[in-house]
C-alpha positions in Angstrom: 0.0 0.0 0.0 1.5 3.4 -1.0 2.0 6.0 1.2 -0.6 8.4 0.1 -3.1 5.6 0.5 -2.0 4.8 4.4 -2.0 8.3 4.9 -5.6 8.9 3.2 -7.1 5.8 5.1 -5.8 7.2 8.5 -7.2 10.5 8.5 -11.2 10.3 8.8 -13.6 12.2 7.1 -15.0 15.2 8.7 -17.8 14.9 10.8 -21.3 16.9 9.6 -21.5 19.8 11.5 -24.2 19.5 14.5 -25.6 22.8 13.2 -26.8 21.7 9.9 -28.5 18.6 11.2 -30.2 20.8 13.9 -31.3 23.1 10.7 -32.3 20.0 8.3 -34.7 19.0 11.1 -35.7 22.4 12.0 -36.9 23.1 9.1 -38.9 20.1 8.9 -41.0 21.3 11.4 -41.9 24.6 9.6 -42.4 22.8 6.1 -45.0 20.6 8.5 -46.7 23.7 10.0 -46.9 25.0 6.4 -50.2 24.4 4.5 -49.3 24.3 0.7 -51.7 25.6 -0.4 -51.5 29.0 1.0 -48.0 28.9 2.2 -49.0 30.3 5.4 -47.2 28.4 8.5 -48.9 27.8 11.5 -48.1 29.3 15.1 -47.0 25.4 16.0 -47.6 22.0 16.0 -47.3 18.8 18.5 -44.0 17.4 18.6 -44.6 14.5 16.3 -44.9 17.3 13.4 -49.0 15.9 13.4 -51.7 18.5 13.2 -50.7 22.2 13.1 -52.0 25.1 15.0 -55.6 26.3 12.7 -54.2 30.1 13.2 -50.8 32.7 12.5 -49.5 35.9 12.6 -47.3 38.5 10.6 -44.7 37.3 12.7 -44.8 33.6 12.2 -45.1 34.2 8.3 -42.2 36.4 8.1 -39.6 34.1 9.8 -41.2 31.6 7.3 -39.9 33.5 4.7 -36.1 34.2 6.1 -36.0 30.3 6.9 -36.9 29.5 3.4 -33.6 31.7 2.8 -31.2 29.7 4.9 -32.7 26.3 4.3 -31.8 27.3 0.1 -28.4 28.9 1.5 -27.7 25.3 3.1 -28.6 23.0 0.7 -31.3 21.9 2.2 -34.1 22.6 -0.4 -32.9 23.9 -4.1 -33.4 26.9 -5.1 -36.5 26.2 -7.0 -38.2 24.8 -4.5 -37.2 27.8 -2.0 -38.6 30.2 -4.8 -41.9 28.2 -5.3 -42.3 28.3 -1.5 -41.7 32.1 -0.8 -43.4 32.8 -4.2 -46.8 30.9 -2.9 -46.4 33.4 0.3 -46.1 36.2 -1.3 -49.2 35.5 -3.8 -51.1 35.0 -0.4 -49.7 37.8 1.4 -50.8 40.1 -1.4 -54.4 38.8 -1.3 -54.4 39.1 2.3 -57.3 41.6 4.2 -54.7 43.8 5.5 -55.5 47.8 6.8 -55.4 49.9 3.4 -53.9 53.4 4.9 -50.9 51.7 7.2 -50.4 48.8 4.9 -50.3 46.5 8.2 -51.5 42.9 8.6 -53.5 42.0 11.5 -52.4 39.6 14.0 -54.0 36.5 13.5 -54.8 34.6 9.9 -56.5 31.3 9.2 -53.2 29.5 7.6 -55.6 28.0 5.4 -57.9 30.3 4.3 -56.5 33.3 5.0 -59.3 34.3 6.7 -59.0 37.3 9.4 -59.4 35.0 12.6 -62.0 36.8 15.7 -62.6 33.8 16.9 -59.2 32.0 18.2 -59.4 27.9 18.2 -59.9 27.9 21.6 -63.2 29.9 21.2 -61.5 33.2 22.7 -63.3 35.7 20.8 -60.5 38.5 19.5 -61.2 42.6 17.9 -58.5 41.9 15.1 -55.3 44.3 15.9 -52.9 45.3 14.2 -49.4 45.0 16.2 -46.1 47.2 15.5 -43.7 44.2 17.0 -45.3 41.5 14.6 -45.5 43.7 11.4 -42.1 44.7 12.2 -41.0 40.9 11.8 -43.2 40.2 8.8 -41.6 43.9 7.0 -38.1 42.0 8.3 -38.6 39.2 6.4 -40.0 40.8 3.2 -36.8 42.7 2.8 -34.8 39.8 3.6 -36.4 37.9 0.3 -35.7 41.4 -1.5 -32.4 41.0 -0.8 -32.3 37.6 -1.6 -34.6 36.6 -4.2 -34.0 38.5 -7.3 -37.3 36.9 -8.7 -39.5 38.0 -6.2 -37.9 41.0 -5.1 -40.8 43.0 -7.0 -43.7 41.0 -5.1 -42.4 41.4 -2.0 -41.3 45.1 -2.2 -44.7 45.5 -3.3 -46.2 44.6 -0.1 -43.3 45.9 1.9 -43.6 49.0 0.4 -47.2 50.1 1.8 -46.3 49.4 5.1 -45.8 52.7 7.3 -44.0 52.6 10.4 -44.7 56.4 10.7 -48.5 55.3 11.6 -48.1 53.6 15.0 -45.4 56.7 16.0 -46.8 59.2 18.5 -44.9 62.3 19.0 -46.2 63.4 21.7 -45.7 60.3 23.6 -43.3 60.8 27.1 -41.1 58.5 28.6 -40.0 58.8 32.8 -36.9 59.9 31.7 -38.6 63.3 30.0 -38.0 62.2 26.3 -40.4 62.7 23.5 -41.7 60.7 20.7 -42.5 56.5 20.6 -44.1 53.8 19.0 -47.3 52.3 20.3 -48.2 48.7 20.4 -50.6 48.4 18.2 -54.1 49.8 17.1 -57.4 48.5 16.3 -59.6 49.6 13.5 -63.1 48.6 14.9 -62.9 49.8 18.8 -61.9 46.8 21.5 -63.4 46.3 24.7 -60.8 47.6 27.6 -58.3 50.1 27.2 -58.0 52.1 24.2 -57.0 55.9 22.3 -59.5 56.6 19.8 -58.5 58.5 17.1 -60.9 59.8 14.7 -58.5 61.2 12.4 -57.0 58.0 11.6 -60.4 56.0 12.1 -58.7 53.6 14.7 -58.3 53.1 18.2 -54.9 53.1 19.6 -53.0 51.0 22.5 -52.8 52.8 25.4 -49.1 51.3 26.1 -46.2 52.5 24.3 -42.5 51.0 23.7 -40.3 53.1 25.7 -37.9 50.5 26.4 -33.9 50.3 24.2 -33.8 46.2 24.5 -36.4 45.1 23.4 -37.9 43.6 20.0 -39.5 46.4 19.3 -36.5 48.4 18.2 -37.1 46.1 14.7 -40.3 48.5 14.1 -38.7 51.7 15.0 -35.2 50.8 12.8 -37.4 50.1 10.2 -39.3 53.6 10.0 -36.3 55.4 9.9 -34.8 53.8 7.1 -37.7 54.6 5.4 -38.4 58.1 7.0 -41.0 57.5 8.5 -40.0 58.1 12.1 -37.8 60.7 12.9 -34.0 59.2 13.7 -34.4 61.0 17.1 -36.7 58.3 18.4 -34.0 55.7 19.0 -32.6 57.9 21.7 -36.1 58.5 23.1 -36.6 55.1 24.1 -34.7 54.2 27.7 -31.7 52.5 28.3 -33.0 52.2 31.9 -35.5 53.5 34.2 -34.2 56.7 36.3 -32.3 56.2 39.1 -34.6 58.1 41.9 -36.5 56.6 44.2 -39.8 57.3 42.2 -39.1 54.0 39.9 -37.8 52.2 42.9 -40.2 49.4 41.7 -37.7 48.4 38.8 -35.4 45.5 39.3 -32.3 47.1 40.9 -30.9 50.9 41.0 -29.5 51.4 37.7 -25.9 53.2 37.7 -25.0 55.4 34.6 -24.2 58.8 33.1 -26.5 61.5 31.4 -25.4 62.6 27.9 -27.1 63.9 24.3 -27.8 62.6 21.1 -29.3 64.6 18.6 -30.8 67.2 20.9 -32.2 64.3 23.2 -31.1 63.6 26.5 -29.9 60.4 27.2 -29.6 58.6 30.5 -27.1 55.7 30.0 -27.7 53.4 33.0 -26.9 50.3 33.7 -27.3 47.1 35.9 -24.8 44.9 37.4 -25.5 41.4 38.0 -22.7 38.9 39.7 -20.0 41.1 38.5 -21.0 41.8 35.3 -22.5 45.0 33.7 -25.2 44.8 30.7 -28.0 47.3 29.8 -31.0 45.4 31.0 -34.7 44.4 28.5 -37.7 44.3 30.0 -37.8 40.9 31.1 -34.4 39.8 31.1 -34.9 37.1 28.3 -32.8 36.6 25.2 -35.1 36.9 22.3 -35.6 40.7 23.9 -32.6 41.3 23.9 -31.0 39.5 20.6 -33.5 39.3 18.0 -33.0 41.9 16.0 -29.0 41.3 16.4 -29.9 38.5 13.4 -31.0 40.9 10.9 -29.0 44.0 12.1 -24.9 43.9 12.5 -26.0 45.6 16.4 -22.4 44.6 17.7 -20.5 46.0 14.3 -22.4 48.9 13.9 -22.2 50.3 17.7 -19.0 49.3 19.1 -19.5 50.6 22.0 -22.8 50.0 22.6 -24.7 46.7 21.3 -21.1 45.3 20.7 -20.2 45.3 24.2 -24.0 44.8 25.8 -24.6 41.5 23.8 -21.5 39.7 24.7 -22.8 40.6 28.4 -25.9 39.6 28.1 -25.5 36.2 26.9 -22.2 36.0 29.5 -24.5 37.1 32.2 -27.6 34.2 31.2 -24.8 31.5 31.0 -23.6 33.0 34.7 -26.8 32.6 35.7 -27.7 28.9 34.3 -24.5 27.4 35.7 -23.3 29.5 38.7 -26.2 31.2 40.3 -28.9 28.9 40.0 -26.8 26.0 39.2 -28.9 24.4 36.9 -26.5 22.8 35.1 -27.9 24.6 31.2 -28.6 28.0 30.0 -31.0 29.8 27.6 -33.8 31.5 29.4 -36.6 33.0 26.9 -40.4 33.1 26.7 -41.3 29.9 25.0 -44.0 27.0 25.8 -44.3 25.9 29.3 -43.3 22.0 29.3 -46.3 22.1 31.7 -48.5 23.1 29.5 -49.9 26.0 27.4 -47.0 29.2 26.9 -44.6 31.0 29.9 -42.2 34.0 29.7 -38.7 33.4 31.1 -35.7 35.3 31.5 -33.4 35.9 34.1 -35.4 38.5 36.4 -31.7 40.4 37.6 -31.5 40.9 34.3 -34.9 42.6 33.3 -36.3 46.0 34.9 -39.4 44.3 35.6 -39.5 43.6 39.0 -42.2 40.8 39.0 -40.6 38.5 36.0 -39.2 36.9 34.1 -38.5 33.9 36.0 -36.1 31.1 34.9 -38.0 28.7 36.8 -41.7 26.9 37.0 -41.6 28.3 40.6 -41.1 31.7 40.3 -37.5 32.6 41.6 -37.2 35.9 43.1 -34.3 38.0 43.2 -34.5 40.8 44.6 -31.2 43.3 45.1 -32.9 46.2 46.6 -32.9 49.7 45.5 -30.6 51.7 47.1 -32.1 53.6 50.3 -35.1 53.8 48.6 -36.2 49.9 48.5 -34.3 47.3 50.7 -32.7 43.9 49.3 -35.1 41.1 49.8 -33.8 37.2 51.0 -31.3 35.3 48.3 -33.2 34.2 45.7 -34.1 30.2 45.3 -34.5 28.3 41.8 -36.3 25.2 41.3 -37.0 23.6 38.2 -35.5 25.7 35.4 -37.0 26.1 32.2 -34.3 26.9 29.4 -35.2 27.2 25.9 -33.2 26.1 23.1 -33.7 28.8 20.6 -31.8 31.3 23.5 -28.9 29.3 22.9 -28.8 29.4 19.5 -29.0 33.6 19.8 -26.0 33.9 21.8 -23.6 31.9 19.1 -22.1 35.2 17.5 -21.2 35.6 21.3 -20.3 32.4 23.0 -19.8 29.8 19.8 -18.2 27.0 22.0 -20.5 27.5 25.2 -23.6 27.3 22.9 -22.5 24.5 21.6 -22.0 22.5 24.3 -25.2 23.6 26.0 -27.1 22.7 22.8 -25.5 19.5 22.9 -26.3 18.9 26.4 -29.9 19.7 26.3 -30.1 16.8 23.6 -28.5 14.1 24.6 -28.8 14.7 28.7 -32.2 16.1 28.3 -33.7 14.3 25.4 -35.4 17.5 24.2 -34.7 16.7 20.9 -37.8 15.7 18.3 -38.0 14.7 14.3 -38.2 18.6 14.1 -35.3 19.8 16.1 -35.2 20.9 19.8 -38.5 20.7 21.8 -39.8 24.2 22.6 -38.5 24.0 26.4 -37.3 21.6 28.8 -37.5 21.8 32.7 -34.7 20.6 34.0 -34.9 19.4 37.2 -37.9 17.2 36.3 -36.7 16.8 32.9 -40.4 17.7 31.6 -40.1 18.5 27.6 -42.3 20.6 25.7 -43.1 18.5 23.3 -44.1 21.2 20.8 -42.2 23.2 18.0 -43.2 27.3 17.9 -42.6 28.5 14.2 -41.4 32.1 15.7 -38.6 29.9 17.8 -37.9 27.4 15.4 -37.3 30.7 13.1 -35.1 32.2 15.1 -32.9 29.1 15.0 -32.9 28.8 11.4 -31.8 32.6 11.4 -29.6 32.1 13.7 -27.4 28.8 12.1 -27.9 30.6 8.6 -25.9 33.6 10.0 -23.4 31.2 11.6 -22.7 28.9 8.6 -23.5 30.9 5.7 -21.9 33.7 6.6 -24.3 36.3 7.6 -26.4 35.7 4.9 -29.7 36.8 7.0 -28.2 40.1 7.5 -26.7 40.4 3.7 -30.0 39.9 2.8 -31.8 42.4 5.3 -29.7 45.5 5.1 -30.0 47.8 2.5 -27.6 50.7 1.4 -30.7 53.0 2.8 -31.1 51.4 6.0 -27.6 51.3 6.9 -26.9 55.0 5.9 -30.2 55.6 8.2 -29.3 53.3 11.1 -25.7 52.5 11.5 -24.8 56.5 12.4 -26.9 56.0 14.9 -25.7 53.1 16.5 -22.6 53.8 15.6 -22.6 57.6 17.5 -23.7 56.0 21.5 -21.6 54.2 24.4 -24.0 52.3 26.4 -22.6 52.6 30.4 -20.9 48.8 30.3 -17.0 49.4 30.1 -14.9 48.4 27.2 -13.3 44.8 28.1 -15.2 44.1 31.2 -14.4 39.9 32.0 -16.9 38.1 31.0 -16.4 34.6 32.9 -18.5 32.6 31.3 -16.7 33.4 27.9 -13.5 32.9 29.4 -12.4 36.4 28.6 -13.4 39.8 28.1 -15.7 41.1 25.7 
């Protein structure tokens, strides 16, 4: 035997990449959710990929759309057969009842009629709305297959096009900090039963909440209408970084430490919390999909350095401190996903979120509590039970932590057996090992976006950003430094950030 052949025989061939199987079987789930017809995915289906959910939303049909983009990127369907599936979208989409003067889609769709839904399959009777964080997803994806799709780059620009961001901004809107000028939740356009704005000008009824909040998903609406001038570039600075630091908002999570500073005529408070040693800009709930969402369409960490690019490595350091070392449950990935108990449950890591009250990373409710200062003193140490993690957290943090991710992935499957013919289970509980035995097409979307970016080099963001929306956006990002110091450690990532 010659040499080249001893040496060829010794060396073995590569192993498949775990990432690309996790996305071959991903996508199988949304291809099951996915009537054919219509090509309108459902908002989930059991675990053995057998009868899909009989409703979805703008959100659930947009990641749809930027999944159909990595599965072509990866080989996993051809090209054709990506093009036939976005395409069949599309023709729905365009068909679709949608609100004529904002171009938005309401928030729940028969996948396989297309039918506006009022009653939900559970016989909860809905008013249809019209939500800024779900349109903001289904607007992502449309300009991902513009980017993408040079056949349907027309058809999807066309529906794209009509949607106005501008119509869900209120200028007159306050935050506690004294800023000017957000976006609402949503509106209705026949008027709801509980709390609502009317406004007679525009024929619809308003939210009364607005998104005042930095981290948080909504930021994808808000980016969105100021690439397209639609909202003023001022109202990214009017959102809050934290709550103020005075004893009035007390109530929040911790006392926030930071600096006050201006952008663009607005005054900025750049707080901060600090959770076991390490210092992060807090979301509202202190999950993952809050806080990293949008980071798979928009380069957050490249554009802003000094802000997103030192916050997200802290973030996902800080939910791995808190899976392994705080509450010791041996995994990490804390996000709102299905309860393995049954029905749907918000987790986080409540240090990290200003809401005082959640998001807990456990079925029990773990409470921590730091105090506030003078104003508001510590409570006991907090006590974790059976923790909930969610896979599709993990796959967020990979830009971030690509080895701890990984392993934790890796982990949740074998050790936990949360692993289906469609990919990871929704959420496992650890301590009891109770699986939801469900797949969610927003989270099995976000995995798919998040392994496209991973192994196909961005190609989710490539597709997303525009020359317009990066001359709008990235100055903007680009001009801030969030209060979290340049090369804090990071333990977790075994370095600094």
């Amino acid at each position: 035997m010659s040499l080249v052949l001893i040496l060829t025989a010794a060396v073995p061939a590569q192993a498949a990449d775990p990432l690309r199987t996790y996305a071959k079987d991903t996508w199988k789930s949304l291809v099951a959710m996915t009537d054919p017809a219509t090509g309108l995915v459902a908002d989930n289906i059991p675990g053995d990929l057998s009868a899909p959910a009989a409703y979805t939303s703008p959100t659930n049909i947009g990641g749809y759309m930027w999944s159909a983009l990595v599965a072509r990127s990866l080989g996993i369907v051809s090209p054709k057969e990506a093009e036939r599936r976005v395409g069949r979208t599309l023709d729905t989409l365009a068909a679709l009842k949608h609100h004529d003067k904002s171009g938005m889609f309401y928030n729940w769709y028969d996948p396989h009629t297309g039918a506006v839904l009022t009653v939900l399959p559970d016989g909860t009777q809905v008013t249809p709305f019209l939500s800024s964080v779900d349109n903001g997803w289904l607007a992502a994806g449309l300009q991902v297959i513009e980017g993408s799709f040079p056949s349907l780059r027309a058809k999807a620009a066309a529906i794209r096009s009509r949607m106005n961001f501008g119509f869900y901004f209120n200028p007159a809107a306050t935050s506690p900090i004294g800023t000017r000028g957000l976006i609402r939740g949503g509106f209705w356009d026949t008027q709801p039963p509980g709390c609502s704005v009317a406004s007679p000008e525009q024929a619809v009824w308003f939210t009364c909440n607005h998104y005042d909040i930095t981290v948080t998903e909504p930021r994808m609406a808000t980016y969105l209408g100021i690439a397209e001038g639609h909202i003023p570039a001022t109202a990214y600075f009017d959102t809050m970084r934290t709550l103020p630091d005075n004893c009035d908002y007390s109530w929040q999570e911790m006392q926030p430490q930071g600096f006050t500073t201006t952008h663009l005529g607005r005054q900025v408070y750049e707080g901060s919390y600090r959770y076991r040693g390490i210092t992060f800009v807090p979301s509202w709930g202190g999950d993952m999909f809050e806080a990293l969402m949008p980071d798979l369409f928009v380069p957050e960490a490249q554009w802003g350095p000094r802000s997103w690019g030192r916050n997200h490595p802290a973030t996902v350091a800080a939910q791995i401190e808190h899976g392994l070392a705080d509450a010791r449950y041996g995994y990490w990935g804390f996000s709102p996903a299905s309860n393995p108990f049954g029905g749907y449950g918000v987790y986080g890591v409540d240090a990290m979120g200003m809401d005082t009250d959640g998001y807990p990373s456990d079925i029990e409710g773990g409470k921590y509590d730091a105090g506030f200062g003078d104003c508001r003193p510590a409570g006991p140490p907090a006590v974790y039970g059976d923790g909930v993690v969610t896979p599709h957290a993990a796959f967020l943090a990979l830009p971030y932590a690509p080895g701890p991710a990984r392993a934790n992935l890796s982990r949740i499957k074998s050790d936990l057996r949360a692993y289906g013919p469609g990919g990871f289970y929704d959420a496992v509980a650890v301590r009891s090992g109770t699986v939801a035995q469900r797949y969610l097409s927003l989270d099995q979307s976000m995995i798919m976006g998040a392994i496209g970016n991973v192994l196909a080099r961005d190609v989710v963001k490539k597709a997303f950003v525009t020359p317009g929306f990066e001359r709008a956006v990235r100055p903007l990002l680009a001009r801030e430094t969030f209060n979290v110091p340049a090369g804090q450690k990071l333990p977790q990532l075994g370095g600094r950030s």
